[in-house]
MOPAC internal coordinates of N, CA, C and O (Angstrom, degrees):
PM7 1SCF
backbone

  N    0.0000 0     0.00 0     0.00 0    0    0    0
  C    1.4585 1     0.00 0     0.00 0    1    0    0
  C    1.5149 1   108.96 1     0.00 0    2    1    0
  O    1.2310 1   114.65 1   -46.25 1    3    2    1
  N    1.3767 1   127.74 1   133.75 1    3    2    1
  C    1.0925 1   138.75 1   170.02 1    5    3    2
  C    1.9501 1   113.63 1  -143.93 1    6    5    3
  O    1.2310 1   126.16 1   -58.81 1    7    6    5
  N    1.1881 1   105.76 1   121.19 1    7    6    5
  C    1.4734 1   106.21 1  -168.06 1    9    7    6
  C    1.3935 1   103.93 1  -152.99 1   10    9    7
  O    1.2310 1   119.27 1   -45.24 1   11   10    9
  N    1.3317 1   119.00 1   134.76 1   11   10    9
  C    1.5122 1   137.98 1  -174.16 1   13   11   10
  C    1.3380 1   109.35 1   -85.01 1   14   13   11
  O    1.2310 1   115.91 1   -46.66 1   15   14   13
  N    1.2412 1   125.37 1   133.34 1   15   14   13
  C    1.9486 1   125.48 1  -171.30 1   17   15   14
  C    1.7187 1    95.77 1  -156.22 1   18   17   15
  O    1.2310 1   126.73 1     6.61 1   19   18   17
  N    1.2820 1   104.65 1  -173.39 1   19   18   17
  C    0.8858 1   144.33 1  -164.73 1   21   19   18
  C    1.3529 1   120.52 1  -116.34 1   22   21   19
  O    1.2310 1   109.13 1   -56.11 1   23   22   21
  N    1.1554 1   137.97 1   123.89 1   23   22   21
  C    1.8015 1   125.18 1   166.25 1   25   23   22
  C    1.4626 1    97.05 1  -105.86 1   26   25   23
  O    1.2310 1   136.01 1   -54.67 1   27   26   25
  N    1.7657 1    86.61 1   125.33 1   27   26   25
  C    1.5109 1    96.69 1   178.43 1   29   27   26
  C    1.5080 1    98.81 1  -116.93 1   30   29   27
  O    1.2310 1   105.20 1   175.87 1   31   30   29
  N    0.7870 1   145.00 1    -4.13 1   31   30   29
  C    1.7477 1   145.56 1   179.07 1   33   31   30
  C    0.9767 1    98.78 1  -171.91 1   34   33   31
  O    1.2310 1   133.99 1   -48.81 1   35   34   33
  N    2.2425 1    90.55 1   131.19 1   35   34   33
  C    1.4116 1   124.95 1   169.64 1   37   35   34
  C    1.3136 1   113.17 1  -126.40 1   38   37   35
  O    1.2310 1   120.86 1   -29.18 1   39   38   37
  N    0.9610 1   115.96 1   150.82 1   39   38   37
  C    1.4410 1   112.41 1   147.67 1   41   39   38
  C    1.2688 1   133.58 1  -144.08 1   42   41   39
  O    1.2310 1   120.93 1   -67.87 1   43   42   41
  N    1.6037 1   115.84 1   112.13 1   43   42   41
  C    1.2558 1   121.14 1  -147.32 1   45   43   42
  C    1.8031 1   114.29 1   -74.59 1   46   45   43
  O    1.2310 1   111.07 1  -170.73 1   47   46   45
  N    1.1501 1   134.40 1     9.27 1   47   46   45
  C    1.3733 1   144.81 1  -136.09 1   49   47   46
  C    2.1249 1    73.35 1  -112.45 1   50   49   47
  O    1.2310 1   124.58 1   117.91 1   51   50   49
  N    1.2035 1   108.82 1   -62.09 1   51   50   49
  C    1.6382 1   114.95 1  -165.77 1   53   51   50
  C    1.5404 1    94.30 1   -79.55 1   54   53   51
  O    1.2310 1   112.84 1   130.26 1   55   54   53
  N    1.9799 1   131.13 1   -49.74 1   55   54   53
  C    0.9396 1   102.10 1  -141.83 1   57   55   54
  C    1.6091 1   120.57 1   111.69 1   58   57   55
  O    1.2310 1   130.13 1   147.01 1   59   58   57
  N    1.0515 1    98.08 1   -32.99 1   59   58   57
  C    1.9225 1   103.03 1   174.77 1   61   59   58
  C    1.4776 1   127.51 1  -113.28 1   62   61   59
  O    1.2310 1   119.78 1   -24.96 1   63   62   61
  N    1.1124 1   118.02 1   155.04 1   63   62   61
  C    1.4026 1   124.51 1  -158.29 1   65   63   62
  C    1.6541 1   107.55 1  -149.85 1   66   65   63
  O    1.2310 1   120.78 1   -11.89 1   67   66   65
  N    1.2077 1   116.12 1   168.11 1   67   66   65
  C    1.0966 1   115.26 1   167.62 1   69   67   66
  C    2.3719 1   100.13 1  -126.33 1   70   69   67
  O    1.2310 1   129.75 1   -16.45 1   71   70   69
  N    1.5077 1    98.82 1   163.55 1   71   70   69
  C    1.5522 1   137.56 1   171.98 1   73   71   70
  C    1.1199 1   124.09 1   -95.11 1   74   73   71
  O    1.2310 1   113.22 1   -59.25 1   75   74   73
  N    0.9655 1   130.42 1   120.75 1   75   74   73
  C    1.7810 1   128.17 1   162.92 1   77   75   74
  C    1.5890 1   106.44 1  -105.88 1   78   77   75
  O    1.2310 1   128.81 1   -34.07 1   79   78   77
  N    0.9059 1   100.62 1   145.93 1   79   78   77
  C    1.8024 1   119.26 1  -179.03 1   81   79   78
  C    1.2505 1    97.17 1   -87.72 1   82   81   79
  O    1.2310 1   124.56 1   -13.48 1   83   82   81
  N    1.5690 1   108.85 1   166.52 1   83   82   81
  C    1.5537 1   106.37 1   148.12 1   85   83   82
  C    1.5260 1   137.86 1   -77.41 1   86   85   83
  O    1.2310 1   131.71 1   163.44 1   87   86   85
  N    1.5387 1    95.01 1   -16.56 1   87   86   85
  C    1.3604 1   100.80 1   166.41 1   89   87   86
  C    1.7389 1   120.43 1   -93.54 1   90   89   87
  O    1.2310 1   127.93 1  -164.70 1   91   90   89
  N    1.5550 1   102.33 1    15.30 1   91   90   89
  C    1.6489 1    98.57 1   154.23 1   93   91   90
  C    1.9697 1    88.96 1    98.08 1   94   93   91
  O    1.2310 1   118.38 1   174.55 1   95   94   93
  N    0.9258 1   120.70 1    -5.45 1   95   94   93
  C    1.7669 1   112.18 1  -169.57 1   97   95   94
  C    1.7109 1    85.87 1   -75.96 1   98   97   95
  O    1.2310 1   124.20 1   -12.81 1   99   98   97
  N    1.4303 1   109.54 1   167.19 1   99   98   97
  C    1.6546 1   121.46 1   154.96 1  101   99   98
  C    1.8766 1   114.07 1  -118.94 1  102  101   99
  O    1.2310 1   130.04 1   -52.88 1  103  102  101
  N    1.7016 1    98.24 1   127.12 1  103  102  101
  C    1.3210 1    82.57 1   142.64 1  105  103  102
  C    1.5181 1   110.70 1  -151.44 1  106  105  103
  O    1.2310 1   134.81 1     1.47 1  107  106  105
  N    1.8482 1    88.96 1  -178.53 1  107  106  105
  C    1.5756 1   116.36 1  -146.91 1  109  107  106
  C    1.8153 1    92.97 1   -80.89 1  110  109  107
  O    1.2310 1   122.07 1   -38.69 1  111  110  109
  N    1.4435 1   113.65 1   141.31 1  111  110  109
  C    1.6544 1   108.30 1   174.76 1  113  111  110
  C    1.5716 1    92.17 1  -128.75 1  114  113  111
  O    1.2310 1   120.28 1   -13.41 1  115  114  113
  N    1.3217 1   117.08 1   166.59 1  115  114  113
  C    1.3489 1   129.64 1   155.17 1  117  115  114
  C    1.7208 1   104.21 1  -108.20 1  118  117  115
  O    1.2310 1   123.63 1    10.40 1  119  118  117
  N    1.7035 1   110.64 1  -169.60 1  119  118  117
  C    1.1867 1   112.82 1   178.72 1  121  119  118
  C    1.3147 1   121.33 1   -83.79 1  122  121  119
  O    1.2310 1   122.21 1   153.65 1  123  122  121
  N    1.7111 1   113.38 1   -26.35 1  123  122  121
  C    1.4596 1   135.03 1   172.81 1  125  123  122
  C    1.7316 1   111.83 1   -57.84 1  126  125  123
  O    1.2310 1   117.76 1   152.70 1  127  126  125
  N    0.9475 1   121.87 1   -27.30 1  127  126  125
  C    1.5121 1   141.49 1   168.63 1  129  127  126
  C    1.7272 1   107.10 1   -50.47 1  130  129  127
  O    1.2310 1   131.43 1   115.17 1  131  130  129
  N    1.5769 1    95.55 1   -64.83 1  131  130  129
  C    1.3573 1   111.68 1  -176.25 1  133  131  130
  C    1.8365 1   121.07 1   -32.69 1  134  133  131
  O    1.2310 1   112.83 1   -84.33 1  135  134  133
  N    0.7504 1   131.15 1    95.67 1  135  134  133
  C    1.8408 1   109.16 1   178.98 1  137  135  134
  C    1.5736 1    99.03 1  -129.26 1  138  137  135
  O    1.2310 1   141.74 1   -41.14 1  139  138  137
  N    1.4959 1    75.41 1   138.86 1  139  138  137
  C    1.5034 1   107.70 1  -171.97 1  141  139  138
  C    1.6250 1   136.75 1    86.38 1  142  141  139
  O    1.2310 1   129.87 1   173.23 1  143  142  141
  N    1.6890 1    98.57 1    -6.77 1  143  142  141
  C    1.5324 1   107.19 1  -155.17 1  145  143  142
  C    1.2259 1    95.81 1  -136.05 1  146  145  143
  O    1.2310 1   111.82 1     7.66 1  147  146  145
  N    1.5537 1   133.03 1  -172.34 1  147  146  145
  C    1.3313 1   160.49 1   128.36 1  149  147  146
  C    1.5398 1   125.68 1   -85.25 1  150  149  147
  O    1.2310 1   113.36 1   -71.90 1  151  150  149
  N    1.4167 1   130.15 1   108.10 1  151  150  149
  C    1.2783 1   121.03 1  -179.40 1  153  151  150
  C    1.2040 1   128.58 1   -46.08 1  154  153  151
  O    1.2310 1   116.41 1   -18.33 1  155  154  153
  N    0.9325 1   124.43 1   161.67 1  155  154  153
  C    1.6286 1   122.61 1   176.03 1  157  155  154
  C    1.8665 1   126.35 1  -148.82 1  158  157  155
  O    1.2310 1   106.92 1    19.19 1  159  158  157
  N    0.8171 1   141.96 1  -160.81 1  159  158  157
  C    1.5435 1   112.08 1  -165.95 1  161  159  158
  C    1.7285 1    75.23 1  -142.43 1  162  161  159
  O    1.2310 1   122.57 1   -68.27 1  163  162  161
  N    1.3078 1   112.69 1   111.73 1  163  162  161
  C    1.8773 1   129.77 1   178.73 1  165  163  162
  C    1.2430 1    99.87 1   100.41 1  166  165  163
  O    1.2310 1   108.64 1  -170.23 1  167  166  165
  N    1.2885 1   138.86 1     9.77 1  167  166  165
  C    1.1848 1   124.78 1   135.97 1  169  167  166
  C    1.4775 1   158.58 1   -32.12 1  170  169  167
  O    1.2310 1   121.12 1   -86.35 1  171  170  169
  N    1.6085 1   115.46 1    93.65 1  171  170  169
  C    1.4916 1   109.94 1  -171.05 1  173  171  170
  C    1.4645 1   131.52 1   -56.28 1  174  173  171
  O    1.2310 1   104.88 1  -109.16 1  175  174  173
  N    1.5486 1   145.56 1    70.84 1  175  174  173
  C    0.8724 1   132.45 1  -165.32 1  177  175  174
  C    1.3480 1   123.42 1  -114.36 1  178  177  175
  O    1.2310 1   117.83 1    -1.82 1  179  178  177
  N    1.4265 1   121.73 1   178.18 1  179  178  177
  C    1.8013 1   123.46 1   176.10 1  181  179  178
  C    1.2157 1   124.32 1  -129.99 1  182  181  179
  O    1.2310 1   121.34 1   -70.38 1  183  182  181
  N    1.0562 1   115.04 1   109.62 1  183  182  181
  C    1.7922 1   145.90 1   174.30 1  185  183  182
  C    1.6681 1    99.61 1   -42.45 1  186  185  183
  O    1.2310 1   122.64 1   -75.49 1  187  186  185
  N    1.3668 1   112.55 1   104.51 1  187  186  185
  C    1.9250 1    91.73 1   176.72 1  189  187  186
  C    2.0601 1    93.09 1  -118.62 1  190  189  187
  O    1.2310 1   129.91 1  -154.55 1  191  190  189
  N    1.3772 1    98.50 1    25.45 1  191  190  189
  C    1.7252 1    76.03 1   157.10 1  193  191  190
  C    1.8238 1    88.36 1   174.93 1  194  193  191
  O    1.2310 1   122.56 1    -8.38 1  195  194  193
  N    1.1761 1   112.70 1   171.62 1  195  194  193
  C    1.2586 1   135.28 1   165.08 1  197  195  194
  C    1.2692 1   147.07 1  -150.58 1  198  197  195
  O    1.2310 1   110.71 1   -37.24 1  199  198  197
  N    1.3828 1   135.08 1   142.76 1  199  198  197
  C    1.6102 1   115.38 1   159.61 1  201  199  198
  C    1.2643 1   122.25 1  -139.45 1  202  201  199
  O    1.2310 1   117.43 1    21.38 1  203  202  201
  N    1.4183 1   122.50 1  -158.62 1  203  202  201
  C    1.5879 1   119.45 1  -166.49 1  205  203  202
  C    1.6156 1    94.01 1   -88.70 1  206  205  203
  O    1.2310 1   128.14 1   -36.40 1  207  206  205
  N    1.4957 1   101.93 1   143.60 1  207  206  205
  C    1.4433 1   115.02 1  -152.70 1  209  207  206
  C    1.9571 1    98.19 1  -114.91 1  210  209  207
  O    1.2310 1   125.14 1    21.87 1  211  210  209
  N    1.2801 1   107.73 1  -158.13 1  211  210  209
  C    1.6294 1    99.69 1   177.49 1  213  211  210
  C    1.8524 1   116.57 1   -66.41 1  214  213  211
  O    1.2310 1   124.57 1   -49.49 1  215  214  213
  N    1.1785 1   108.83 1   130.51 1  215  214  213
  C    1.8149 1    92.35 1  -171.80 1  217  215  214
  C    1.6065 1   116.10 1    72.69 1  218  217  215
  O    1.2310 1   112.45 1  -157.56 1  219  218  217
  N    1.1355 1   131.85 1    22.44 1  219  218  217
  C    1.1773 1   134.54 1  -169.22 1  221  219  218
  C    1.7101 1   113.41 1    54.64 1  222  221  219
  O    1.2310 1   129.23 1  -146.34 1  223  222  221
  N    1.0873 1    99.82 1    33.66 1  223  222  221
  C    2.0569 1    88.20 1  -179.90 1  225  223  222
  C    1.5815 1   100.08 1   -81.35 1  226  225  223
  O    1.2310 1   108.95 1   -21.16 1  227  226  225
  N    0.9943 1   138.30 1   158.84 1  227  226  225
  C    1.4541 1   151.34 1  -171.40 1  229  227  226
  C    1.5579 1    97.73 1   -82.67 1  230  229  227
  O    1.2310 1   115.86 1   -46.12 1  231  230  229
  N    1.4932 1   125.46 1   133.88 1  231  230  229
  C    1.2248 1   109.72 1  -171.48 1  233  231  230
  C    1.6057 1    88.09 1  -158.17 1  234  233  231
  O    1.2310 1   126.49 1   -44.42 1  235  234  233
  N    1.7360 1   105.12 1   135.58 1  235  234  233
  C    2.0260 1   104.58 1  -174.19 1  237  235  234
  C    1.8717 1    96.06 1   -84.04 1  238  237  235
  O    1.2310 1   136.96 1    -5.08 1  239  238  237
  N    1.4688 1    84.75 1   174.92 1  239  238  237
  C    1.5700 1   100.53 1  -166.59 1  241  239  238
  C    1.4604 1    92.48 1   -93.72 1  242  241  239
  O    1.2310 1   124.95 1   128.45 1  243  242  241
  N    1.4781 1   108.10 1   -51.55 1  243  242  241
  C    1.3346 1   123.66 1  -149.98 1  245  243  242
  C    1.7721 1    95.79 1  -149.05 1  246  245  243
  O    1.2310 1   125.88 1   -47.18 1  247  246  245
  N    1.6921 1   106.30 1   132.82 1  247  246  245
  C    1.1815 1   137.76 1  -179.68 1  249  247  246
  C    1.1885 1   122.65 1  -141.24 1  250  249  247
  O    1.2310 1   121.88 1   -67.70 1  251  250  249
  N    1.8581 1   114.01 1   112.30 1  251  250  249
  C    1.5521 1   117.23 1   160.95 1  253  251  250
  C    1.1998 1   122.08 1  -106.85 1  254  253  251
  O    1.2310 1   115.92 1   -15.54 1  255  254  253
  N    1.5374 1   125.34 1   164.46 1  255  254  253
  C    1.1938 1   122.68 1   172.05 1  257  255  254
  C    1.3475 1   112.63 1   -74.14 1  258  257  255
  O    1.2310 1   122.86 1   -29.12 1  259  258  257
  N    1.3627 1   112.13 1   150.88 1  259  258  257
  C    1.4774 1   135.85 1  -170.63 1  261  259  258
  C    1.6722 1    96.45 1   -72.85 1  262  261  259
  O    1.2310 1   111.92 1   -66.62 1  263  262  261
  N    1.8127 1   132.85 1   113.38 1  263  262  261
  C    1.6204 1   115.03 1  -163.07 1  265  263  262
  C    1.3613 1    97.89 1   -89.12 1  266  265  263
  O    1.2310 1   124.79 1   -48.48 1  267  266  265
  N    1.3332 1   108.40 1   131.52 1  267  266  265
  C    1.8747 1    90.67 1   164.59 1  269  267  266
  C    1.8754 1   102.31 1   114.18 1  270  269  267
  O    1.2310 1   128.90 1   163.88 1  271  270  269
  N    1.3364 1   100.45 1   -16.12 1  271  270  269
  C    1.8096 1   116.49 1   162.19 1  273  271  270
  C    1.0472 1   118.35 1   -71.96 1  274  273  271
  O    1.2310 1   121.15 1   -24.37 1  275  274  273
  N    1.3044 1   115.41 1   155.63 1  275  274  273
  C    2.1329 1   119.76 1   177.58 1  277  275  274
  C    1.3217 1    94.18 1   -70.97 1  278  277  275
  O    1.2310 1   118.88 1   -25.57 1  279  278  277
  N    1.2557 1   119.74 1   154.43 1  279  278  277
  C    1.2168 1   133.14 1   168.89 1  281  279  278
  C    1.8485 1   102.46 1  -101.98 1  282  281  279
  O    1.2310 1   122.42 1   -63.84 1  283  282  281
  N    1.4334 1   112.97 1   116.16 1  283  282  281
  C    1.5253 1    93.00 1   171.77 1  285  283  282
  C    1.7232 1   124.49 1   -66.94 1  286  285  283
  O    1.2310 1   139.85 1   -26.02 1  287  286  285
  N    1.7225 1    79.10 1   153.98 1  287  286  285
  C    2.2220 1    72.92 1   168.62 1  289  287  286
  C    1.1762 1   109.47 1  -115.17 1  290  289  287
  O    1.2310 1   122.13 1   -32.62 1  291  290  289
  N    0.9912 1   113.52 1   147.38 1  291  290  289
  C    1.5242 1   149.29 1   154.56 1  293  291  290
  C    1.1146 1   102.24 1    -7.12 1  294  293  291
  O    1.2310 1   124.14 1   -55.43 1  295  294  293
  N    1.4479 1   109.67 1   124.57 1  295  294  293
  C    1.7019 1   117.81 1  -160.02 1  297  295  294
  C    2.0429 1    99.18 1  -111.32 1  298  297  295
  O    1.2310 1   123.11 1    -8.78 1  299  298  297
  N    1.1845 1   111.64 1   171.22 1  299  298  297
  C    1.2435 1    89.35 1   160.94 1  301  299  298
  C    1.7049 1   131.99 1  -117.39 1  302  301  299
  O    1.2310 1   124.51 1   -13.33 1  303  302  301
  N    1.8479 1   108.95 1   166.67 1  303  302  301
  C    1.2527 1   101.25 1  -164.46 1  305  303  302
  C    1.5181 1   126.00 1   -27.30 1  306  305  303
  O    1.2310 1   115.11 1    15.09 1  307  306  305
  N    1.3006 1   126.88 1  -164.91 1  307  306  305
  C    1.0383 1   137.32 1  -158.93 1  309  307  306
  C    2.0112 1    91.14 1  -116.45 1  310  309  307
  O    1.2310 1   123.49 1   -22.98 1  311  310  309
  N    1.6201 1   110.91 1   157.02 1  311  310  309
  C    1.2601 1    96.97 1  -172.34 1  313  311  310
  C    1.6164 1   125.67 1   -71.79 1  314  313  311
  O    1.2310 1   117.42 1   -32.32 1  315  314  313
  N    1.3693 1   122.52 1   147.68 1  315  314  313
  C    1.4894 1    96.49 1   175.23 1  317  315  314
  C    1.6865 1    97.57 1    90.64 1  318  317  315
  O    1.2310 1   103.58 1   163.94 1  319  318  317
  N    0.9715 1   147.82 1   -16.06 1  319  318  317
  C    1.5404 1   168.73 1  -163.13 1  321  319  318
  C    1.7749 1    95.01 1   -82.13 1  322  321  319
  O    1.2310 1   128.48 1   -38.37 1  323  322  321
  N    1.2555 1   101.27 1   141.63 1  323  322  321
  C    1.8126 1    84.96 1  -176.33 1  325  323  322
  C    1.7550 1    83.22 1  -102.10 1  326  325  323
  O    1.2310 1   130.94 1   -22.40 1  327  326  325
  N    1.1262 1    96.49 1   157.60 1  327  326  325
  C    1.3812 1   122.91 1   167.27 1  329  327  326
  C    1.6704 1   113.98 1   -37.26 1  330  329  327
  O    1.2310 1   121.21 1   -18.10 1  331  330  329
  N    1.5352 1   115.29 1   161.90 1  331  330  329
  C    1.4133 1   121.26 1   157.66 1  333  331  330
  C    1.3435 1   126.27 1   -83.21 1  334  333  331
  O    1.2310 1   115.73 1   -36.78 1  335  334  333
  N    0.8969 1   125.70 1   143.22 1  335  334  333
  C    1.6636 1   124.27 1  -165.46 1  337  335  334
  C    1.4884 1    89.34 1   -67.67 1  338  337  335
  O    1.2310 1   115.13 1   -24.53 1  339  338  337
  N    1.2319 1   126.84 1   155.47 1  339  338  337
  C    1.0256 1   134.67 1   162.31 1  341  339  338
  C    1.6246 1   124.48 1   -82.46 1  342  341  339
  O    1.2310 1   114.35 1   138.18 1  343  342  341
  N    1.0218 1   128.30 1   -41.82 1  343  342  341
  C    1.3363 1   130.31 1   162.93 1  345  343  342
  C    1.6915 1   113.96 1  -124.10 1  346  345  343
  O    1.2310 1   117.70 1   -22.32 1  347  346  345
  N    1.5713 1   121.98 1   157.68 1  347  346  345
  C    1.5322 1   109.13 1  -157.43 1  349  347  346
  C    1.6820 1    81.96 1   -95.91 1  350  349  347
  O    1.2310 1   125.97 1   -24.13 1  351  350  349
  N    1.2517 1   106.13 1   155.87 1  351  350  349
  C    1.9827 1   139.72 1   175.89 1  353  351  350
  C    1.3801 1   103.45 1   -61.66 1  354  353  351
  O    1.2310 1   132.28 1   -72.26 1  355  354  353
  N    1.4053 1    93.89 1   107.74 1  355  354  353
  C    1.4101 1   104.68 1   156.99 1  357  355  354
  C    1.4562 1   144.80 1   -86.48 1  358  357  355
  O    1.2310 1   133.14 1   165.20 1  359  358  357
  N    1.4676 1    92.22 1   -14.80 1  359  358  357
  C    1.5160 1   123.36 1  -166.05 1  361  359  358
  C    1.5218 1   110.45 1  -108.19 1  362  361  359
  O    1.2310 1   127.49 1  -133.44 1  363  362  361
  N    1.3575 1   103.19 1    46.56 1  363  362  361
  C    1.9844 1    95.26 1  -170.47 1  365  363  362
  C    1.8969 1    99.50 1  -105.25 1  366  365  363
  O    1.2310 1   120.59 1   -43.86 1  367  366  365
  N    1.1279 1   116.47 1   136.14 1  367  366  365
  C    1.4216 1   118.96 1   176.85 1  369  367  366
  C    1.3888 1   104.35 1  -110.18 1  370  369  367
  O    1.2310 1   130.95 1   -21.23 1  371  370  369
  N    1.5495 1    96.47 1   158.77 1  371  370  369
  C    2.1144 1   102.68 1  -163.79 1  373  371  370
  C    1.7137 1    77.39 1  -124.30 1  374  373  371
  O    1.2310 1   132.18 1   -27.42 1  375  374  373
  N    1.5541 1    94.08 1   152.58 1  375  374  373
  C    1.5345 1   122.00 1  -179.87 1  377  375  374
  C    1.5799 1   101.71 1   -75.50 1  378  377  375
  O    1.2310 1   120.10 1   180.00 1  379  378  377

């Protein structure tokens, strides 16, 4: 199996995400799947294998990026979202 999709939902906290096909199916990826890349959410990529996942959800083995696709950018937070720190803390003390 090899099939070109879409990542439409991630979530980077676990690591897992889901794929859309072009023919509209979903499946489930983890980050271990991923090779070579970093996921991204509008990402063109290709599924080259799969199997039955937790509960039978459809889930790929192995995922590359599509070469030669837009890479999306970085959208911004969500509203109400506090800002990014601007530079990382230097000054943090441990108990």
């Amino acid at each position: 199996m090899s099939d070109i999709g879409t990542i439409t939902e991630l979530e980077p906290e676990d690591g897992l995400g889901w794929i859309e096909l072009g023919n509209g199916d979903r499946i489930r990826f983890g980050g271990t799947a991923c090779k070579g890349f970093v996921p991204a959410i509008g990402m063109t990529v290709e599924v080259h294998g799969t199997r039955p996942g937790f509960r039978g959800t459809v889930k790929a083995t192995e995922v590359t990026q599509v070469k030669g696709a837009a890479v999306p950018k970085a959208t911004a937070g969500a509203p109400g979202a506090p800002a990014a720190a601007a530079a990382p803390r230097t000054n943090l003390h441990t108990l």
